[in-house]
Steps between C-alpha positions, in 0.01 A plus 500: 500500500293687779517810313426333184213406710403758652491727137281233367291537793472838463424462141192263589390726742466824284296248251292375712440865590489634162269268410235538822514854425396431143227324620434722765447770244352261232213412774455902559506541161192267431401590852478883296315381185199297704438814695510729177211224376346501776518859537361612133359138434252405277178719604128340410223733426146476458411640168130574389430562124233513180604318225622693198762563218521888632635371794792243394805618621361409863400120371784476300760569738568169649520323179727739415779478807417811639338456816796205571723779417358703823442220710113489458277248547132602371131327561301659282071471553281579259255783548161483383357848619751762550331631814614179684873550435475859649323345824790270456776730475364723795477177762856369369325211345710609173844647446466684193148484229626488128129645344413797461394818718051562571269686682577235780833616546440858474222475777689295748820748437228821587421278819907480593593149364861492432469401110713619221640408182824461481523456110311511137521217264331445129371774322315452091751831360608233282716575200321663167300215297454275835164452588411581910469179660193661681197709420118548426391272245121507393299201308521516126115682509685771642695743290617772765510555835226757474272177430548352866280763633256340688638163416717249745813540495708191734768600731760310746284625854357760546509879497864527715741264365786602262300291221183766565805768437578396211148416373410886607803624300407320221086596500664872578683473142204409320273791682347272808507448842367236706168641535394447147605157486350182698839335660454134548762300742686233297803312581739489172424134375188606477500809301544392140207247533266768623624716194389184324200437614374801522498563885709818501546715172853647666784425715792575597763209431843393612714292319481205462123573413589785259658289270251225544223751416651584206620125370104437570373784317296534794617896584670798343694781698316837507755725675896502438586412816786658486427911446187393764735315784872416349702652754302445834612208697292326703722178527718537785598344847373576871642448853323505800722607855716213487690564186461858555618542853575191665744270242556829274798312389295165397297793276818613358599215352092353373536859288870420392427143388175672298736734317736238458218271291401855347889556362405123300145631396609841267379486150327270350481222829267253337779401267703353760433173572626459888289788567179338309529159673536671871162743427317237331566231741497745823114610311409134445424566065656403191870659432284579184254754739833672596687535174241569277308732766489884524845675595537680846791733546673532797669803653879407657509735758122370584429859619095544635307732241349722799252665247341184429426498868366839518261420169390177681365689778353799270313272336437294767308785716254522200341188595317515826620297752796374339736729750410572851720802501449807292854675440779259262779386728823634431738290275733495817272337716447205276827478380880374616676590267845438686489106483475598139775666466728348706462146312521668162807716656291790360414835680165532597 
C-alpha cells in the first residue's frame, strides 16, 4: 500500500513538474515573441508627398498589405511647395518626401544637408501606341511648338522644379528654351481653363489634365513626350538623416514595402481594380480619373536615373539664380543607392 503510494506520489510529482515546466517555457516562449514585437514592432513615419499617378506604388502600398507586411505605420502630409518638404526633411520634421528632386534640394545638398534619394519611381517610356501621361500641350491656335515663341506657356512652379525639367525638355525638342517663351505659374486644376480661355497658349500637363485637355478639345500635344523625356525619372523618394543614418533599418523596409506595391503595378496597372480603388481613393478622384488616365511605368528594382540628375542641374545653371553653386554635384553625393539595393536584394 505505501509503495503503491508512494509510486503514485511520485507520479503526481513529475506532473506537476512536467507541467510547471511547460508553462515555465510556454510563459518564456510568449515572454520571446512580445520582445521580438517589441523589438522590430510596428515603426510610424512621417511621410511628405505631391499628389500624383507617377508616384503610386508609395500611396498604394498600404492598401495593398505591404507596409503591414514590414511593420509600418505611415502619416503621410501633403506638400504644396516642394521646397517645404526639403526644409522638412533636413529638421527631421519628415521621414522620407515621395515628390520629386529641384533646385531646392540640389542647393541645400551644395550647402552639406544630408539629402538623398534613395529610389526612382514612374517614368512615361510607356509601351508603343500608349500615349505619355505627361507633356507640352499648346491651345488649338497653336500648331507647333515653334509657335509658343514669345507666347505663355504654364508650368507647375517655377524655373527649378522637376515639372520646369520636363517643360525645358520638351521646349528643347521643339527648338526652345525658356528664354523665348513667357512661363506663367499655374497649379494643375488650373491649366486646361487657361488653355481655354485664352490665358496661356502652352503648358505643360500631367495627367489627369492631359486627358481632360484632350476630352475638352481644349489642347493638343506638340512634342512626343516620349523621344523628348521617356526615360528620365523624376518621380522618386527622399530621406532626410533619419532614414538615412539614424533608423537605416525603418528606411529599409519604407523602400521594400514600395517595391513590394511596384511587383502588383507591372503592365498595364490601371486594369486592376484593387490597385484603382487604393490610388483613386488615397488621390481623393473618381476610380474613373485612375483607370481611364495616362499609364506610368514603374521600374522593379526602382534604381535612381543619375543622368536625369546631372541634366537637371545642366539645365538648371542656365537660368540665373536658379543654383547657387556653379559645378553639378556628383551623382554620389545625392544618391544612396545601398537602401536601394538592399530592399530590392539587388547590387548596387
Amino acid at each position: 500500500m505505501t509503495d503503491r503510494l508512494s509510486m503514485r506520489s511520485r507520479a503526481v510529482a513529475a506532473f506537476a513538474l512536467s507541467t510547471l515546466a511547460l508553462g515555465v517555457l510556454a510563459g518564456c516562449g510568449n515572454g520571446e515573441e512580445q520582445q521580438d514585437v517589441s523589438a522590430g514592432g510596428p515603426t510610424t513615419l512621417k511621410v511628405g508627398y505631391i499628389s500624383g499617378a507617377s508616384l503610386a506604388p508609395a500611396f498604394v502600398a498600404d492598401a495593398l498589405g505591404c507596409f503591414q507586411k514590414e511593420g509600418l505605420t505611415v502619416e503621410y502630409t501633403p506638400i504644396k511647395n516642394p521646397a517645404d518638404a526639403i526644409a522638412f526633411l533636413s529638421t527631421g520634421k519628415l521621414d522620407a518626401y515621395v515628390g520629386s528632386p529641384s533646385a531646392g534640394m540640389f542647393n541645400q545638398v551644395a550647402k552639406g544637408a544630408e539629402l538623398k534619394m534613395v529610389a526612382s519611381l514612374g517614368s512615361v517610356n510607356t509601351p508603343e501606341g500608349e500615349a505619355a501621361p505627361s507633356g507640352l500641350f499648346g491651345a488649338k491656335s497653336v500648331k507647333t511648338a515653334q509657335d509658343l515663341k514669345g507666347k505663355r506657356v504654364g508650368v507647375l512652379g517655377t524655373v527649378g522644379t522637376a515639372t520646369s525639367y520636363l517643360l525645358g525638355k520638351s521646349l528643347e525638342a521643339g527648338g526652345l528654351t525658356f528664354d523665348d517663351v513667357e512661363l506663367v505659374s499655374l497649379a494643375l486644376p488650373d491649366m486646361v481653363p487657361a488653355l481655354k480661355n485664352g490665358g496661356i497658349e502652352g503648358a505643360l500637363l500631367i495627367a489627369p489634365e492631359t486627358q481632360k485637355a484632350l476630352e475638352q478639345d481644349v489642347a493638343h500635344a506638340l512634342v512626343d513626350s516620349k523621344k523628348a523625356y521617356g526615360t528620365s525619372t523624376t518621380s522618386g523618394i527622399m530621406y532626410g538623416p533619419g532614414l538615412l543614418k539614424d533608423d537605416r533599418a525603418a528606411g529599409v523596409k519604407f523602400i521594400k514595402a514600395t517595391a513590394c506595391a511596384t511587383q502588383q503595378m507591372l503592365g498595364d496597372w490601371r486594369k486592376d481594380a484593387k490597385v484603382v480603388s487604393a490610388l483613386a481613393t488615397f488621390m481623393k478622384v473618381p476610380d474613373e480619373t485612375i483607370s481611364k488616365g495616362g499609364l506610368y511605368v514603374f521600374d522593379p528594382t526602382l534604381k535612381v536615373n543619375t543622368s536625369t540628375l546631372t541634366e537637371m542641374q545642366e539645365m538648371f545653371m542656365k537660368v540665373k539664380g536658379t543654383l547657387t553653386y556653379d559645378e553639378v554635384i556628383s551623382a554620389d553625393k545625392l544618391v544612396d543607392d545601398g537602401i536601394r539595393a538592399e530592399a530590392v536584394g539587388q547590387p548596387s
